[in-house]
N, C-alpha and C positions, 0 to 999 in steps of 0.2 A: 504494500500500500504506500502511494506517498506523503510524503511530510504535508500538514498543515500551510501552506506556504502564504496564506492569509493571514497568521498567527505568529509565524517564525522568520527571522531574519535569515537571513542568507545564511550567517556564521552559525546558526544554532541547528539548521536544516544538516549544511556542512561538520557539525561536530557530529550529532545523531547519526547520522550514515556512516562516519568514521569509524566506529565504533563495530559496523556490520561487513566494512570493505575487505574483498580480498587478500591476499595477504601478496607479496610482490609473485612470489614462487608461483601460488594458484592463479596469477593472470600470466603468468610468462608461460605456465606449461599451457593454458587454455590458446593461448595466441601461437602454440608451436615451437616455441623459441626453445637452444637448447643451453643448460645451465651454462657454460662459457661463454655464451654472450651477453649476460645479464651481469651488470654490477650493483650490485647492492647497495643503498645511502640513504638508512634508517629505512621509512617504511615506503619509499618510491626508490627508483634506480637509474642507471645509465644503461643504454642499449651497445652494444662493442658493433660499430654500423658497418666495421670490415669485415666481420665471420658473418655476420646475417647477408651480408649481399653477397659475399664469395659463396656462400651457401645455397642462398637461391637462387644465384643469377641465372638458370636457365626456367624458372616459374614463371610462368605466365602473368602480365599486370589484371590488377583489379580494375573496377569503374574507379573513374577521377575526377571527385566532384569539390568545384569551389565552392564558399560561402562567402558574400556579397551581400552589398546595404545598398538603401536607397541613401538620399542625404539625412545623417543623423539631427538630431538637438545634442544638446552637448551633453544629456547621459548616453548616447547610443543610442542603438535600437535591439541589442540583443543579439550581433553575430555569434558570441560564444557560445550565449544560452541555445540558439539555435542550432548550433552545432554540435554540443552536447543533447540535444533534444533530439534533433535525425538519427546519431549515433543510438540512445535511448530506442528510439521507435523502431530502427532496423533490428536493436537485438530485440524487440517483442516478435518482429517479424521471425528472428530465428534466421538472419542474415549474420554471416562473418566481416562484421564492420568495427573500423575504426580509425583513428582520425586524427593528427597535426594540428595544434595550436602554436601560437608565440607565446614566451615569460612576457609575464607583465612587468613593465617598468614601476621600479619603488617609486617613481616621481606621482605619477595618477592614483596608483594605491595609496598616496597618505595626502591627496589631492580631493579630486571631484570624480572622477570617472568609474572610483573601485577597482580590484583587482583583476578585472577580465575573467575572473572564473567560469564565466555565467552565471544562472540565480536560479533561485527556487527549489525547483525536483531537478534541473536540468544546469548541473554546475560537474567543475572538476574537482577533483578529492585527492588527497588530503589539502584543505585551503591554505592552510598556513604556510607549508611548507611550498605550496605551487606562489602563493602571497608573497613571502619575505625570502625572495633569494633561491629557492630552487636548488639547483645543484650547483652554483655559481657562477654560473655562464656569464651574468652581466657585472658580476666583480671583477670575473678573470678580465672580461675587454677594457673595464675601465683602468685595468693593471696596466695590460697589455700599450692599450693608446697611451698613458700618465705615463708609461717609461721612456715609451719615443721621444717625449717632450722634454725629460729630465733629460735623456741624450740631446737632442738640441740645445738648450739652454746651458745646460753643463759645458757643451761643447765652443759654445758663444763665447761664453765666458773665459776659457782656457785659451781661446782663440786669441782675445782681449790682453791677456797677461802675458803670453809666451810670445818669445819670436821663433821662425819657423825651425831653428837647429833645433829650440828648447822643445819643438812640439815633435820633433824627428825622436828626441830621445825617448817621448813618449810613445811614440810608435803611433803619433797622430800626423795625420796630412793635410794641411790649411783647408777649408773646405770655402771660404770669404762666405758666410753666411749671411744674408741680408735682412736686420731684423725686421727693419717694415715691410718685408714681404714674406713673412709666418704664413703658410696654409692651413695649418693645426692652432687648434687651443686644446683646451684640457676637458674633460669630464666627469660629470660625475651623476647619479643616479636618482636626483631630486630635483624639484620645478625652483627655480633660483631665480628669479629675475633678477637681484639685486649683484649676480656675477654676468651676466651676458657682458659686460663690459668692464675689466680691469686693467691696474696699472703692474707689473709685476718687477723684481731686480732693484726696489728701493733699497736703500743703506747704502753702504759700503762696498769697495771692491770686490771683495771677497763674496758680494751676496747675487750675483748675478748681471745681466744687462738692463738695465731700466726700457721698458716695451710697452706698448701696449696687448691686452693678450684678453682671453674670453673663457668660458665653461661653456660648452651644449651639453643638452642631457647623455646621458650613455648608450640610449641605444640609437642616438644619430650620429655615432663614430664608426667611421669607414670600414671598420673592425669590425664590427655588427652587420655592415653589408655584405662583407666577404665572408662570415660565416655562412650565412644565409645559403650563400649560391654555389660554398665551396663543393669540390664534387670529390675530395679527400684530401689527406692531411698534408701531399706533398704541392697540394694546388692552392692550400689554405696557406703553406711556409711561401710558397712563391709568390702569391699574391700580398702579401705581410709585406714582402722586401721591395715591392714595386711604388709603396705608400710613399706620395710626396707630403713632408715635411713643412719643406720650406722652398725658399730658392736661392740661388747664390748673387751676387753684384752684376753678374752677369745676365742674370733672367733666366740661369739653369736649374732644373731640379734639384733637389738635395731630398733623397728616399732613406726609407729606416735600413735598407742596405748600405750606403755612404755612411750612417752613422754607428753603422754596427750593431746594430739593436734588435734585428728582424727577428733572429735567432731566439734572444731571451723572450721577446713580444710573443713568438710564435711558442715558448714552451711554458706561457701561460696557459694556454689554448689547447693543450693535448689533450686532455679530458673533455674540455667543452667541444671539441666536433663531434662524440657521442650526443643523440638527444634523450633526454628522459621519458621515463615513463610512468605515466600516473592513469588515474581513472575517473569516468563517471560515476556518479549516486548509484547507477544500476552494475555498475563494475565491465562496461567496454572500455577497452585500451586507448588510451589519448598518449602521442607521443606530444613533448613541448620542447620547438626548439625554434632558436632565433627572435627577435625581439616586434616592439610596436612602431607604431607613427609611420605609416603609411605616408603621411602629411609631409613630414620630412626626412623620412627615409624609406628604404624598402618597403618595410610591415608585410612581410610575408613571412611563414613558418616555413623553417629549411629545404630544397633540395633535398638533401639525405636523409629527411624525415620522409618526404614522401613517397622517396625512392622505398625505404623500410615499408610504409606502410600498402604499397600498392604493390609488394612482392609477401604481406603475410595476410592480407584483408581481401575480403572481394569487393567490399565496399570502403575506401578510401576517402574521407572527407577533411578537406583543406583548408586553413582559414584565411584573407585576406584581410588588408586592412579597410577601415573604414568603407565608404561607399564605391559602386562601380567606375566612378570617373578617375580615383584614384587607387586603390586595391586592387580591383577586379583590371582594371590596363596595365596598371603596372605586372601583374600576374600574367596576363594575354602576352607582352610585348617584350619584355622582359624575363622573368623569370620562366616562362615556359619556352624562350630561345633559348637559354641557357643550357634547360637541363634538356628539353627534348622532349617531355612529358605534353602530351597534351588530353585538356583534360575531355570527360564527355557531357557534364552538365554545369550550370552555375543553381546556387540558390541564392536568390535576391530576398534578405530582409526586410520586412517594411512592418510598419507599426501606423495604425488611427492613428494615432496621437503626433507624431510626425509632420503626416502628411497634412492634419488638421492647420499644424505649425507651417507648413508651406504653402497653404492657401489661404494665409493672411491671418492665422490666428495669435494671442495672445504673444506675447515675449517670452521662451523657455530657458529658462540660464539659474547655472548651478547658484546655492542660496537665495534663491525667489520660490516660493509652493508652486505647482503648478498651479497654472489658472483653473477656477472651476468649467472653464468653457469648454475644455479637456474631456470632462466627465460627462458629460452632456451629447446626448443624439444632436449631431447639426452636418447633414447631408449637402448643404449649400458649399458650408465653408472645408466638410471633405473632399469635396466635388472639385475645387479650385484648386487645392494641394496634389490631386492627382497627376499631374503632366511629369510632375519629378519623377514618380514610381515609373511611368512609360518613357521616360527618358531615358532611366537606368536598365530598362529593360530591352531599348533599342542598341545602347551598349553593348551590350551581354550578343545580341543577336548580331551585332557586326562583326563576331569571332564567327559567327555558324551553328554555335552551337545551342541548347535547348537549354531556354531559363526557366528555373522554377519559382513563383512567386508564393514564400512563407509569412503569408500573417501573421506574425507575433503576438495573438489577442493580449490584450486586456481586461480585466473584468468590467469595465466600462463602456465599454465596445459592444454596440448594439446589431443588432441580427440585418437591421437596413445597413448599417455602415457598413460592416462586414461583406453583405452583397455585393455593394457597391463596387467598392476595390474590388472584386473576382470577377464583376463582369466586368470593368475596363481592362484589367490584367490580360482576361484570357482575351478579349476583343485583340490585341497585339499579339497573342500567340503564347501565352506564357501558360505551362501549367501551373495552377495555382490550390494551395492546402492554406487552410485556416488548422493553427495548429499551438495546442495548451501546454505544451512541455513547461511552463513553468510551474505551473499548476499541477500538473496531473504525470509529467515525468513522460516514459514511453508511452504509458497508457494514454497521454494527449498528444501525443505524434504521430500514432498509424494516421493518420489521414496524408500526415508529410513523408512519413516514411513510401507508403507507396505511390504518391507523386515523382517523389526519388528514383523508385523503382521503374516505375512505368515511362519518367524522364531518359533513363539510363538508354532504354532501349528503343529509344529514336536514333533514325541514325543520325552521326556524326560526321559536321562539316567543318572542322576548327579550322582556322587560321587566325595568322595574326592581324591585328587590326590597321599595324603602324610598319609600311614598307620597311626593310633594314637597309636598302640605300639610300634615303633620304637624308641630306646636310641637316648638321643640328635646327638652323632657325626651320626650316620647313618642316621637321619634327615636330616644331613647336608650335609652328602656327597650323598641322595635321590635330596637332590633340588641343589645340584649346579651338579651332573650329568645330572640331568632328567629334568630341569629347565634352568642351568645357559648353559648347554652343556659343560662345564669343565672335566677337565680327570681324576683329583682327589683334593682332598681339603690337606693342610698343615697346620696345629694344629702350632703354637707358641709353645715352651714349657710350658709356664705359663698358655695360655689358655682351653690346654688340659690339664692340673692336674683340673682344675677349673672344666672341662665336667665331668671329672670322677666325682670330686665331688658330683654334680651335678646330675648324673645320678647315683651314689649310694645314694641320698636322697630320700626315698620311697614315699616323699609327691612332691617332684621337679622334676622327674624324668616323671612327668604325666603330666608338664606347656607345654604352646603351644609354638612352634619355630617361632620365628620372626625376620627374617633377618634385618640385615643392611648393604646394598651395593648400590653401586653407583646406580643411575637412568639413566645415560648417555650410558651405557653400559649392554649388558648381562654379560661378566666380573665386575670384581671389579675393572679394569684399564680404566676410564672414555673416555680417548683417542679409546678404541678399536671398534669398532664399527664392523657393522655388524654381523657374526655369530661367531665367535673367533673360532678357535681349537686349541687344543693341549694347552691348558692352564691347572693351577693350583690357587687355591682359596685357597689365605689364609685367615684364620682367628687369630684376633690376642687378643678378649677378648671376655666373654660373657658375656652381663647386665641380671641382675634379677632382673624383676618386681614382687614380692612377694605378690601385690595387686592383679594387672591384670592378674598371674600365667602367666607371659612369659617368656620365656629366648631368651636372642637375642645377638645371635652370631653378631659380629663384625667383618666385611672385609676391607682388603686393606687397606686406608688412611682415610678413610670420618670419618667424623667429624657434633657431635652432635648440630655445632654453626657454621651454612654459614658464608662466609664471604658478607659483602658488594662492589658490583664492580665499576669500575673507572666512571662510567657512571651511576648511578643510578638513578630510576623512578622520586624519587623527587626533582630532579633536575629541575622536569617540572611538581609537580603538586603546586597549588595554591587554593586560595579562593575569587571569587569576592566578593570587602565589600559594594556593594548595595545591593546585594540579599542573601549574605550567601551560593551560590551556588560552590561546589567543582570544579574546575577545572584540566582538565589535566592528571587524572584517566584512566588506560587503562585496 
C-alpha cells in the first residue's frame, strides 16, 4: 500500500520505506549483476561500469526513453517524481525497468528546489544519502577543478618571484601566464551570490597574484561535463588534460597538462566514473550519475549510466534536464552524438498548474503560497497556457520520435482541466496518460506505464535536430529560431569577434553547442512565459570547454553561481541526535 502522501512529507514517506528497502545484495542479484561489480558504500553502492559492459557487450539494448518538461515554475514540474513513477508502474507491469538520474547539487537542496529525489510514493531511497553527497562524485570535481586553480595560481606566483634559471632548478618552464585572461574560477557546491565576483592574492608577496577571480556552482565545472559524456576512464584522463586554464601573453592556451595537474585532477575521479546505485519506494534500480542545470551546463545523467542501464533493463528511462528547449536538445544534439544511443520515446512532463502559470496566471516564485487561483477549475486561463505544452511537444517530434504526454495530477486538478490538456496533447500526436505516482506510487502509473509501452512500439525515426556542420553562430541562431521561437539572435560585439574566432579554428569549429539560458522561460527573459514572439536572443559571451569540446554561448543575464533565496530549505532541515536520522529533507 502506499504512504499517506496527503499527510507525510517527503522525508517521513522517505524514512518509512527505508526501513522496508532492499538490501544493496537483493537489488544487485535481482538486476543480474555479478558480486565483483558491485561496490558497497553503507546501504547504496558503486557499479564497477568496466566488468558490467565487458560482460554484456554483446546483449542486446533495451527501449530508451527520455524524461522531459514543458517550461517549469521554479518548483519544477516533477521530472524525477515522474521518472520514479514510470519506473514504479513498469515494475507493476512486471516489466524489467530501470532508470538514470543526476546527484543533486547541495546548492538547490539547502535552496528552493529540494533535492531532486522526486516526492510522494514516487521518490528515490535512501534520501539522505542520495541528499547530502552520495558517493562523492560532486566533492571529488570540486577537488578535482580547486587543484587546477591552486596549480595556476601557485604557478603565477613562482613565476612572479623566480627568474627562469631559478624556475629550471625547479624543474619548472616559464609558462608567461596572463592573469587577466583566467578561463577558470573556483567552485564550490552552494548558491553564493555574494562570490560570483572576487578579489583574490591580497597581502603580501608570498600570498599570491592580486586578480580578479569568481566561484560557479560545482556542477557547472567542465569536470562535470566530461564526466557526463566520458565513455571510460582513459577518455575521462584525456579529456582532464585538454582543460584550458588560462592563457598565456600571447593569447595561447595554458591546459591542466602544461600545469601538470591533469594526472592528480584525474585520480580524484577514479571512483566517480562508476555510477551509483540506489532505488525507488517500490525497490527498481535507479543508477545516479552526473550532475544538474541543464541551464548552465549539461544536466544530463551519464553516458555510462545508460550504456549500464540499457544492457541490464529492457526498459531504460533517462533523465534530462529541465524543459524540452533545453534538456531534451541538448540530449537530441549532443549527448546522443556523442554516445550513439538513440533513444525511442520522450516523456514530456506537464502539470495544470504550470501551464495555468503560462497562460497568464498569478506570479509563482519560491516564498510567495501559491495563488489560490491554482486550486480552482478555470479552463479559460488553462486554455491560454497551453501553446507551451505543444510547443515542447513539437520539439520532441523534430527528432522523429514518439512523445508521450504525463500529466503530473494534482489533487486540484479537475476532471474538465485534465480533459482539456489530453485533447490538445493528442490533437498534435502525442500519447498522453494522466498519471498519480505521487499519490498512489505504481499503482497511479499503469495508465503511464502502458503509454510507455504502447509508445515504445511505434516505430522509430530519431535524428538529430541540429545539422553537425553548421558554424557556431548559425547553430545559434538554428536553436533559438527553431527551439527558442525567437526572431533573430544579437551577437555582443565582443562575443561575436570570439565566434568568428572560434569558428575559424579548424579543431573548435567541430565542439558541440551548448547553450546557457534561462530555464524559466523559452526566452532568455525568465519573466516571459508562455510562447514569447517577436523576441531577440542575445548573447553576450561564449565559454570553451576544451576538455569536453563544447562551446556555450551565453544568454541574457544568468549566471554561473545561483543565488540563495530569503526562505531557504535549510531553514527547516535538521538531524535527530537519538537516531542520526535526517530530518526535514524534501
Amino acid at each position: 500500500m502506499p504512504y499517506d502522501a496527503t499527510k507525510m512529507a517527503d522525508w517521513q514517506i522517505a524514512e518509512a520505506a527505508e526501513e522496508k528497502m532492499k538490501s544493496i545484495w537483493q537489488l544487485s542479484d535481482e538486476m543480474g549483476l555479478n558480486k565483483d561489480e558491485v561496490i558497497p558504500y553503507g546501504r547504496i553502492a558503486r557499479l564497477d561500469y568496466k566488468k558490467i559492459l565487458d560482460r554484456l557487450s554483446s546483449r542486446p539494448n533495451g527501449k530508451y526513453i527520455v524524461v522531459t518538461a514543458i517550461t517549469p515554475t521554479p518548483f519544477g514540474e516533477g521530472k524525477t517524481t515522474t521518472t520514479m513513477g514510470v519506473l514504479e508502474g513498469l515494475g507493476k507491469r512486471k516489466k524489467n525497468a530501470g532508470g538514470a538520474i543526476r546527484q543533486p547539487s547541495i546548492g538547490p537542496t539547502m535552496n528552493i528546489k529540494g533535492s531532486a529525489a522526486g516526492g510522494g510514493n514516487a521518490q528515490v531511497i535512501p534520501l539522505a544519502e542520495f541528499s547530502l553527497g552520495l558517493t562523492g562524485d560532486i566533492y571529488n570535481i570540486m577537488n578535482a577543478h580547486n587543484l587546477a586553480m591552486v596549480a595556476l595560481t601557485a604557478r603565477m606566483q613562482h613565476e612572479r618571484n623566480y627568474n627562469d634559471i631559478e624556475l629550471q632548478k625547479r624543474g619548472l618552464k616559464r609558462l608567461n601566464i596572463d592573469s587577466k585572461n583566467v578561463q577558470m574560477g573556483w567552485v564550490m557546491d552552494f548558491c553564493a551570490q555574494s562570490l560570483r565576483n572576487i578579489i583574490i592574492g591580497l597581502g603580501g608577496k608570498m600570498d599570491g597574484i592580486t586578480m580578479q577571480s569568481r566561484f560557479d556552482i560545482a556542477v557547472s565545472s567542465e569536470i562535470m561535463a566530461i564526466l557526463s559524456i566520458a565513455k571510460d576512464l582513459k577518455d575521462l584522463r584525456q579529456r582532464i588534460g585538454k582543460i584550458t586554464v588560462a592563457f598565456d601573453r600571447q593569447g595561447r592556451p595554458i591546459t591542466t597538462e602544461d600545469l601538470e595537474v591533469a594526472g592528480a585532477m584525474c585520480a580524484f575521479l577514479r571512483e566517480s566514473i562508476n555510477p551509483s546505485l540506489l532505488q525507488t519506494i517500490e525497490g527498481q534500480p535507479v543508477l545516479v550519475h552526473a550532475g544538474p542545470f541543464a541551464n548552465i551546463a549539461l544536466g544530463q545523467s551519464s553516458i555510462i549510466a545508460d550504456k549500464i542501464g540499457l544492457k541490464l533493463f529492457d526498459y531504460h528511462i533517462t533523465e534530462s534536464g529541465f524543459a524540452a528547449d533545453i534538456g531534451f536538445e541538448k540530449f537530441c544534439n549532443v549527448k546522443s552524438r556523442i554516445s550513439g544511443l538513440k533513444p525511442d520515446i520522450a516523456i514530456i512532463t506537464t502539470t495544470v498548474r504550470a501551464l495555468k502559470m503560462h497562460g497568464g496566471g498569478p506570479r509563482v516564485a519560491p516564498g510567495i503560497r501559491i495563488p489560490v487561483e491554482y486550486a480552482k477549475e478555470d479552463l479559460n486561463l488553462l486554455e491560454k497556457g497551453i501553446p507551451n505544452l505543444i510547443h515542447h511537444i513539437n520539439i520532441v517530434k523534430m527528432s522523429g520520435i514518439k512523445p508521450v504526454v504525463c500529466i503530473n495530477r494534482f489533487s486540484t486538478d479537475s476532471k474538465n482541466e485534465l480533459k482539456l490538456v489530453k485533447k490538445y496533447a493528442e490533437a498534435e500526436g502525442a500519447i498522453v496518460a494522466v498519471s498519480d505516482h505521487w499519490l498512489k506510487g505504481g499503482e497511479g502509473a499503469l495508465e503511464l506505464a502502458d503509454a510507455v509501452i504502447d509508445a515504445c512500439n511505434h516505430e522509430n525515426h530519431f535524428n538529430y535536430i541540429l545539422p553537425e556542420d553548421l558554424a557556431l553562430r548559425d547553430k545559434v541562431d538554428m536553436i533559438a529560431k527553431k527551439i527558442y521561437n525567437a526572431d533573430k539572435v544579437l551577437w555582443i560585439p565582443e562575443a561575436e569577434e570570439k565566434a568568428k574566432r572560434l569558428e575559424a579554428d579548424e579543431e573548435k569549429r567541430h565542439y558541440h553547442t551548448v547553450m546557457v539560458k534561462t530555464h524559466l522561460s523559452l526566452s532568455h527573459e525568465p519573466e516571459w512565459k508562455g510562447v514569447p514572439k517577436g523576441w531577440t536572443l542575445p548573447v553576450r559571451d561564449v565559454l570553451v570547454f576544451t576538455g569536453a569540446q563544447f562551446l556555450c554561448p551565453v544568454t541574457g543575464s544568468i549566471s554561473l553561481m545561483p543565488g540563495t533565496s530569503s526562505d531557504p530549505a535549510f531553514r527547516r532541515i535538521d538531524i535527530d541526535t537519538d537516531n542520526g536520522k535526517v530530518r526535514g529533507l524534501f
